[in-house]
N, C-alpha and C positions, 0 to 999 in steps of 0.2 A: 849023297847030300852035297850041294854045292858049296862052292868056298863061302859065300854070303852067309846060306843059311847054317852051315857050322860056325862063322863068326858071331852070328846071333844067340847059338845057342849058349856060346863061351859068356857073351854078354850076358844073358841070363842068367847064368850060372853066379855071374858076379855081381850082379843086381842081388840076386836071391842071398848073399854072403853078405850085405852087406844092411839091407834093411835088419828093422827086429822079425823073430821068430814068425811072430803074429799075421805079418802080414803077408797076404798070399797077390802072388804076381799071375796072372794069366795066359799075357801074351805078352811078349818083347817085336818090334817090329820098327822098319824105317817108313816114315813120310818123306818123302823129298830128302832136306839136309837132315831132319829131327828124326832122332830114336823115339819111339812111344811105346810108354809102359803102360797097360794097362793090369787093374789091379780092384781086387774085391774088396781094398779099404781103403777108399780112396780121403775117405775123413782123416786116419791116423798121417796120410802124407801132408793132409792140409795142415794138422797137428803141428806137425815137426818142418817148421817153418824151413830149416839147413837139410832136409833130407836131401832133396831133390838136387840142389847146391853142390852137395857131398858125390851122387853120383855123379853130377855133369863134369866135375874136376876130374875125378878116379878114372871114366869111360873117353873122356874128352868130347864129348859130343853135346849136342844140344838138346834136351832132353823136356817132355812133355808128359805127362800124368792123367791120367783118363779112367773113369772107373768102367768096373769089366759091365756090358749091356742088364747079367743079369742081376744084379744088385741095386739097381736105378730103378727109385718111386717113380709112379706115376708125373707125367706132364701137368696134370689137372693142380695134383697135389703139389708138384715142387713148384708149379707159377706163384702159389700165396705163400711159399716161404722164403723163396727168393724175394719177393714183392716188400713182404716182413722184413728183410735184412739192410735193403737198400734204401738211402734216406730216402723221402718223397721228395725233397727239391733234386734230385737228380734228374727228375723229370723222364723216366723210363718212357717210353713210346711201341715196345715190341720185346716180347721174348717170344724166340724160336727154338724148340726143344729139340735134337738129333738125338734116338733112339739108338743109331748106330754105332756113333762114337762118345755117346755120354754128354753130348757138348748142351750148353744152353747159349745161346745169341742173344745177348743184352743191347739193344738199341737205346739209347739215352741221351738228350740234351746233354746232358754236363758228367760224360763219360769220367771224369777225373772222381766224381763222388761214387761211381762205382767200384772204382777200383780200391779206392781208401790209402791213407796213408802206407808206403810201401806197401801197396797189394792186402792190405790187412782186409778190405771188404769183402775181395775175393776167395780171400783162404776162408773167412765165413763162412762166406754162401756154400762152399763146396763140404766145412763141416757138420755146416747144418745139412743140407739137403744130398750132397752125395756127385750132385753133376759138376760138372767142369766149365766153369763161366769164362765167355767172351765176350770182349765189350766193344761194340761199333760205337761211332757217334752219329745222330740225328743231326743232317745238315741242315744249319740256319735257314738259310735258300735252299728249297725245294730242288734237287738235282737230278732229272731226269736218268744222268749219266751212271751215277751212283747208287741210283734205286735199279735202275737195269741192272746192273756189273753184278750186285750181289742176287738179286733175286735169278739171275743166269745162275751164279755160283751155286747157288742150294739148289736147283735144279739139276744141276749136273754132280752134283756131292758126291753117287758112286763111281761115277766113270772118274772123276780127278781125285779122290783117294785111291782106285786103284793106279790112275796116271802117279802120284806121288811114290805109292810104293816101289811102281817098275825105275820110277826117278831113282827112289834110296838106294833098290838096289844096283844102278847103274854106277853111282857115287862108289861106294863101299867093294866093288869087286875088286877083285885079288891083280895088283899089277902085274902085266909079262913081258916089262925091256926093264933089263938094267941100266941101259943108254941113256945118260943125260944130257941135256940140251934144250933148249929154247927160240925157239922163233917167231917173230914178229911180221905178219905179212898184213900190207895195205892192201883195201879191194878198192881207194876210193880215198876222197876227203885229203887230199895232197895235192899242194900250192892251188889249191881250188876251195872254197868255201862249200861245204856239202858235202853228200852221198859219204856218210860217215861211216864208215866199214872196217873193220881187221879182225884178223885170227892171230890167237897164240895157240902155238903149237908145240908140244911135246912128243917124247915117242908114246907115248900115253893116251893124249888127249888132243882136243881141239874146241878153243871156244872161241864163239862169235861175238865182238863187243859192236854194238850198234850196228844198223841195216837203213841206209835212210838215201833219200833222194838228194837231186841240187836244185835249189830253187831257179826257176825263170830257166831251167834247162830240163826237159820231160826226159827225152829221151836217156839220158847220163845216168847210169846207174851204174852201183858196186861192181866189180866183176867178179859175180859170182859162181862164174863158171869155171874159176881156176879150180885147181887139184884139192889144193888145201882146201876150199868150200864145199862148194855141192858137186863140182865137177865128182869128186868121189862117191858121189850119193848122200843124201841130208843128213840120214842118217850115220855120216861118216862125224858128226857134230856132236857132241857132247851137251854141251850147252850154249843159249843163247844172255849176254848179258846187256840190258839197254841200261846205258847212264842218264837218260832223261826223254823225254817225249815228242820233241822237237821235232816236223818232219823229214828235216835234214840226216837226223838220228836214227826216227823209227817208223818211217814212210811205207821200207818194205819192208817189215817182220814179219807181219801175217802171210809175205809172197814165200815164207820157206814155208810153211803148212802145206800151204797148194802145191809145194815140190814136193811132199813125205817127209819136212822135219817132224817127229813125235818129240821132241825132250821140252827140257825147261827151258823156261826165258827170265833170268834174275833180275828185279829191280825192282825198288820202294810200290809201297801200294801207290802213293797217288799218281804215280810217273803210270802204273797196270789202268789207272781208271784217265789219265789225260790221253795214254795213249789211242785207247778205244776212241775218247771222243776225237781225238785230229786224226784218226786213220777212215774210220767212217765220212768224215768230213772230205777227205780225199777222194774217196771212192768217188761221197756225190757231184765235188766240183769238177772230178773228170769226166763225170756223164754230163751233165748241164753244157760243159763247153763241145762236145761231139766226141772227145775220148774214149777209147776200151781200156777200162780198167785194170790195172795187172791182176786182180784178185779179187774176189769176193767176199761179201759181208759175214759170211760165213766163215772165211779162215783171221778176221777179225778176231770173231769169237773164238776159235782154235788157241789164237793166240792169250785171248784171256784166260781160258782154261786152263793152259800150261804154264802162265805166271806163277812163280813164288817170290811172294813178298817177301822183304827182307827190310831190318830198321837200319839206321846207321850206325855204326860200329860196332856189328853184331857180324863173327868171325864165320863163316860157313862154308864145310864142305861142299863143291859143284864137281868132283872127279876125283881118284883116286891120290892124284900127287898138287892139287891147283885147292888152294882155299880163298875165298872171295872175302872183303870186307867193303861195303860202300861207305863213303866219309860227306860228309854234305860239301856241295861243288856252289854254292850259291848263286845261280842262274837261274832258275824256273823251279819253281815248288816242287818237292821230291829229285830234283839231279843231284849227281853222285860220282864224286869220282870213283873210279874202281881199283881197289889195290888188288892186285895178283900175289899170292905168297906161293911159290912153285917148289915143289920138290918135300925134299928133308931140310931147309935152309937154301937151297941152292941157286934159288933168282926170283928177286922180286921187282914187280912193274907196275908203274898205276897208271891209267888213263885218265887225264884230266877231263874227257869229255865238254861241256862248254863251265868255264868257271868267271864266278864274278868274284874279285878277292876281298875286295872291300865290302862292309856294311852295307846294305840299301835298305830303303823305310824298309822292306817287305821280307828281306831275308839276313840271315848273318853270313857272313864272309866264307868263303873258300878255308876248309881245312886244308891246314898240309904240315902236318907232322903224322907221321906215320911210323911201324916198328921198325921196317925197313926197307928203302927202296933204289934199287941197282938201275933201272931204266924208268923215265920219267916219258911217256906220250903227251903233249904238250898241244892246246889248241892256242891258235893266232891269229886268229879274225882282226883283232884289232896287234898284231903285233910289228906293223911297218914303223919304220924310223920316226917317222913323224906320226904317228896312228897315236897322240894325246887327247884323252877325251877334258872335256870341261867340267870341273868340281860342279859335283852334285846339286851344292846351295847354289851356284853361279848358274848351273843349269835350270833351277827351280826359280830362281829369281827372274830370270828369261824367260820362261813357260808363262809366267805368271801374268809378266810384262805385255805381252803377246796377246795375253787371253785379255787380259784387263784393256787393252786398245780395242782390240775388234769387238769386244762385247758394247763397250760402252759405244760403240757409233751406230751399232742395231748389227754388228753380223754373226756371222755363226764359224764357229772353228771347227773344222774336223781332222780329226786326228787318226790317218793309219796303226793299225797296231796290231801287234801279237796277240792272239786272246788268250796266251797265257803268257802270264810273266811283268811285259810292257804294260799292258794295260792296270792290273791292278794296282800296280808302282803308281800308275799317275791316277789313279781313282783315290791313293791316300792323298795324292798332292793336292786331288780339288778338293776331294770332304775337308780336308785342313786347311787352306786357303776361303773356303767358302765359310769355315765357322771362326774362322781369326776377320774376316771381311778385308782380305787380300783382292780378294776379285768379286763381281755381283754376283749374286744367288740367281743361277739359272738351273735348268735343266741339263741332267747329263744323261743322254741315250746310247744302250749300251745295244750295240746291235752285232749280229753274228753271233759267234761259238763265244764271246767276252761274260755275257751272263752268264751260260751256265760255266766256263771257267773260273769264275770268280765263285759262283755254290760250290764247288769241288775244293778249292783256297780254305772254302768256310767249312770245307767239311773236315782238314787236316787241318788247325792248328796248330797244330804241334811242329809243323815243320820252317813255321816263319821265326821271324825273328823274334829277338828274346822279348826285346821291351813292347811289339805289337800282341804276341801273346798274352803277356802279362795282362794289361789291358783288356783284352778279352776275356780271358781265364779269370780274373780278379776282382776288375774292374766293371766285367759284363757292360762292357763298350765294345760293339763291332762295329767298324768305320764302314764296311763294307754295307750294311744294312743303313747307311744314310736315305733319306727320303729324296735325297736332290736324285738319285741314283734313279734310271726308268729302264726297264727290259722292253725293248721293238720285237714284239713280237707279231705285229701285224702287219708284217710285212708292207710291198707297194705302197699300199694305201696308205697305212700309218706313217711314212717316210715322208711321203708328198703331202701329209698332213706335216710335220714338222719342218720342212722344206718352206713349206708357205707360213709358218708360225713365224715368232719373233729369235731376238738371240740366244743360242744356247749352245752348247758345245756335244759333237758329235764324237764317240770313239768305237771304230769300225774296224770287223777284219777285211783281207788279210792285211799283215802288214807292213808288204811289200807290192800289195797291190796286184796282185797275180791273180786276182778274182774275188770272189764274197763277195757279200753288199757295198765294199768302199767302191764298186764301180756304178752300182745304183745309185751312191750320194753324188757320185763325179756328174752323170747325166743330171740332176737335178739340181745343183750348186755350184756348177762348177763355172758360170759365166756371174756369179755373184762379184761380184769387186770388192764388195766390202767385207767379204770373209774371206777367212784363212787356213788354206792346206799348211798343218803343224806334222812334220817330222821327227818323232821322237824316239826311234830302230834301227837296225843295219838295214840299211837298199844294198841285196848284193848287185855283182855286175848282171845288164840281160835282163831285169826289171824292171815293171815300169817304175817303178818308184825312185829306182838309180836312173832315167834315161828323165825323169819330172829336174830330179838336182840336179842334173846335168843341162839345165835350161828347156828341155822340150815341152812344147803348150796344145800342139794337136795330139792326140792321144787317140788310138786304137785302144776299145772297150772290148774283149773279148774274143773269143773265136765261133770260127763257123757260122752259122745260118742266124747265130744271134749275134753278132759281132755288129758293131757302131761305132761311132766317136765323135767327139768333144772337142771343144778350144778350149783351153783351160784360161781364166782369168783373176782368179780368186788369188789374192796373196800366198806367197809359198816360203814359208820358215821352216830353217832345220835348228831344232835343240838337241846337241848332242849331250851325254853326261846319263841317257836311261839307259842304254845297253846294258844288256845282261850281263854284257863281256866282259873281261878285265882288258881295259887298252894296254898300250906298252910299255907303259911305268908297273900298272899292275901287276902284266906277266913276270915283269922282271925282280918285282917285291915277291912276287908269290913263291919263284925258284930261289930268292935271294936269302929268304928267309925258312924257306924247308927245311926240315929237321928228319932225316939226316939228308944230307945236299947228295942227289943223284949223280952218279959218275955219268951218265949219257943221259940227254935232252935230245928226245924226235920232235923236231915242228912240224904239225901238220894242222890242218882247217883255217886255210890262211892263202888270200889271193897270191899270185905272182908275185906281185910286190912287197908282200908282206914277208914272204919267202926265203928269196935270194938269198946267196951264199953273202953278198956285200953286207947286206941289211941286218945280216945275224951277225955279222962279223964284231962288230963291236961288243954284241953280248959275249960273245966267246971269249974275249980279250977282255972285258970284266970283270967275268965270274968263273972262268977256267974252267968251263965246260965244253967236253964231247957235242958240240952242239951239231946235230942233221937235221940234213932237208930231204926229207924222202920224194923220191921219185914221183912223177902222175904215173 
């Protein structure tokens, strides 16, 4: 018997002491991080509301209740008793029955009325009927992304429960060094902006925190081929952790499938369902421009297979001696800083990944109190001497300014942008501007990956900010389903139909201008004089969009056999103040005010200038930090 499976049995053993007599246990087993118990009474657990509570203190683990196959009514019969239990305005849309694992899949409008005050709907359903309720929500907007992602998952259900088990049991095996230590290795993303890459490494272990390209630089990828990575073989990886979707971040994740990674990839559901869409997204805008792909659509999907979702500040084993927690990083719906807890107490590390620290309409600020943290990984995009950005209101008051001039003389604004993140920030500024009558009621055309980015927004909830949820949850106001709002999905044709309309405002990916349709709008507007190119994102360096603020107006459109270009003439504004990022006031609130204040600060994701040993100097002399500039 293995060390795993004799630790299991011990668990069982302690399970079985510690419920009442009555209730019979079946099987004990790991999912990925979670122990599951299943069990032929699974009513009497839903009963004893602290049951499960009690174990997960006693075992320390994360623990999940599942009744044993044979004790589960029929599908037919449990749809009209569940149906029975759940208010009708919840507006259910789909129940999905698994036979295998007892599960029922509750798709519903207003997921929160399934669940019931503390969980109370759901310990019903499962007293009453016996299966084990999960609750998705039905996205407002229709999201292609999202109806994929899961209908992939049920299809694959056996192969990624057994993927999960081989995961648990890879967590859970018996350590063989005594040797303690910790190391910290960059593949990438230092005094350069991009290709966001590192391993920590144990004698134990080895996990990958993000995989991502450098924009407006193809070729520049992680070095993956050190020792510490795949140079060992992928398999020499424990696990993969992405803190958010970006493709700076998770450009190449799917390219370790195609090497032989099998393990996990930890990060928030909606960071597992953005990803998919901007990776896929990748693939095709490298074929369109005459590119070979690093990877196929197929290890995409690998990679969504091997996701395990995680919520925020939910503690979980990923290895034997390495416990992960995510804390919300406030940059892009689902990012995440990731705390490292390593050892017996022995070293803890958190990766900021990209953090925004302050408030924005769309999210709450950058956590950072955490239980404890010895090394802080630090991003600095905006962290050079002078990298102050412009108050929010003073920024919005500009946007507005701007928008409110070109419209009113008939032209049209188009605005580059992230189609995650950037763009729904200024989709609340128009719907709220547009219904205060700050600027005229036009059209706003959402073209690129921005629509369905934004159904993905509407399909998590839960992750933005307090007072926009509320609002929605409460209020049954979503900004986001405003009428001014129009999805282009008619391509060419539709564009040159708006091109030739009256004034309205465009917001296009990408949003640095490396390709998408904002190069379609550039061929069709761009000798407009009475409109205006609006900047409201980081242009890194080597983009067109940094080489447009840098003054340049003849513009190469593309590459290869389709490649063109433009005079640019349109008016060209930058409002700075949307960045996801925190600039250099906020990095320096966010370390300044962390609880407990880290002995060593890494800066890294941060040009040259933002870098340098001079530049950091003065934070050092501040706040009396270990402050490093890691190597390229």
């Amino acid at each position: 018997m293995s060390s795993v499976q004799h630790r299991l049995e011990e668990m069982r053993a302690e399970i079985e002491n510690e419920v009442p007599a009555d209730i019979t246990i079946t099987e004990v087993r790991y999912e990925g991080p979670e122990l599951v118990i299943y069990t032929r009474d699974p009513k009497r657990f839903a009963r004893d509301g602290d049951l499960v509570r009690k174990l997960a203190s006693k075992l320390r683990k994360r623990i999940t209740v599942r009744p044993d196959p044979a004790v589960l009514s029929k599908p037919d019969d449990a749809r009209e008793q569940v149906l029975d239990v759940i208010p009708e305005e919840a507006g259910v849309t789909d129940l999905d029955f698994h036979l295998d694992t007892g599960e029922v899949v509750i798709e519903a409008e207003k997921p929160g009325m399934v669940i019931g005050r503390h969980g109370a709907t759901l310990r019903e359903i499962t007293q009453e009927v016996g299966w084990t309720p999960e609750v998705v929500r039905t996205p407002p907007i229709e999201s292609s992304t999202v109806k994929n992602v899961r209908n992939f998952l049920k299809q694959e259900r056996n192969e990624r429960r057994d993927i999960l088990e081989r995961i648990g049991r890879q967590i859970h095996r018996e350590e063989m060094s005594d040797d303690e230590w910790v190391r910290i290795t960059t593949l990438g993303c230092c005094r350069e902006v991009g290709r966001a890459s590192f391993i920590i490494s144990t004698p134990e272990t080895r996990v990958l925190v993000d995989c991502g390209d450098k924009p407006g630089a193809e070729d520049e990828v992680p070095y993956l081929q050190v020792p510490e990575a795949l140079g060992s073989g992928a398999n020499s990886l424990d696990a993969v952790v992405l803190t958010h979707a970006h493709l700076d971040h998770s450009a190449l994740i799917p390219l370790l499938f195609k090497y032989g990674y099998d393990g996990p990839i930890y990060t928030t559901e909606p960071t597992r369902d953005l990803m998919g869409l901007l990776t896929l997204d990748y693939l095709d805008v490298a074929a369109k421009e005459g590119r070979t792909p690093p990877y196929e659509s197929e290890m995409v999907r690998e990679a969504i297979k091997h996701t395990v979702p995680l919520e925020y500040g939910d503690v979980t084993d990923i290895a034997p001696d390495i416990k992960l927690t995510l804390h919300n990083a406030g940059h892009i719906l689902g990012s995440a800083i990731a705390h490292f807890h390593i050892g017996d107490g022995l070293y803890n590390v958190a990766f900021s990944g990209d953090i925004h620290y302050d408030d924005t309409r769309l999210f709450n600020g950058a956590v950072n109190e955490f239980p404890r943290v010895e090394t802080l990984v630090l991003e600095s995009t905006y962290g050079g001497r002078n990298d102050y950005q412009t108050d929010q209101e003073d920024s919005e008051r500009k946007l507005k300014h701007t928008l409110r001039n070109t419209l009113e003389r008939g032209g049209k604004v188009l605005v580059p942008a992230f189609a995650v993140g950037r763009s729904q920030e200024i989709m609340l500024v128009l719907e709220e501007a547009m219904r205060e009558g700050e600027i005229p009621e036009v059209p706003v055309h959402l073209d690129g990956m921005i629509w369905e980015a934004t159904a993905i927004h509407t399909t998590y909830p839960e992750y933005l900010r307090d007072d926009l949820r509320e609002r929605i949850f409460h209020d049954d106001e979503n900004p986001f389903l405003s009428e001014q709002f129009n999805h282009i999905d008619g391509g060419e044709e539709e564009r040159q139909e708006v091109a030739d309309g009256g004034p309205c405002i465009i917001l296009s990916t990408s949003g640095m201008m490396e390709g998408g349709p904002i190069l379609s709008w550039l061929e069709l507007i761009a000798d407009a004089n009475d409109s205006t190119l609006v900047f409201v994102g980081y242009q890194a360096q080597g983009t067109l969009g940094r080489r447009i603020q840098n003054g340049r107006r003849d513009l190469p459109l593309g590459n290869g056999p389709r490649s063109s270009s433009v005079t640019l003439e349109m008016n060209v504004e930058t409002v700075d103040g949307f960045s996801g990022h925190a600039d250099r006031q906020g990095l320096e609130n966010f370390v300044r005010t962390m609880n407990p204040r880290p002995e060593k600060v890494l800066c890294v994701h941060g040009d040259e200038s933002s870098t340098t040993r001079r530049v950091i100097r003065s934070f050092v002399i501040r706040y009396r930090y270990d402050v490093t500039v890691r190597p390229s």
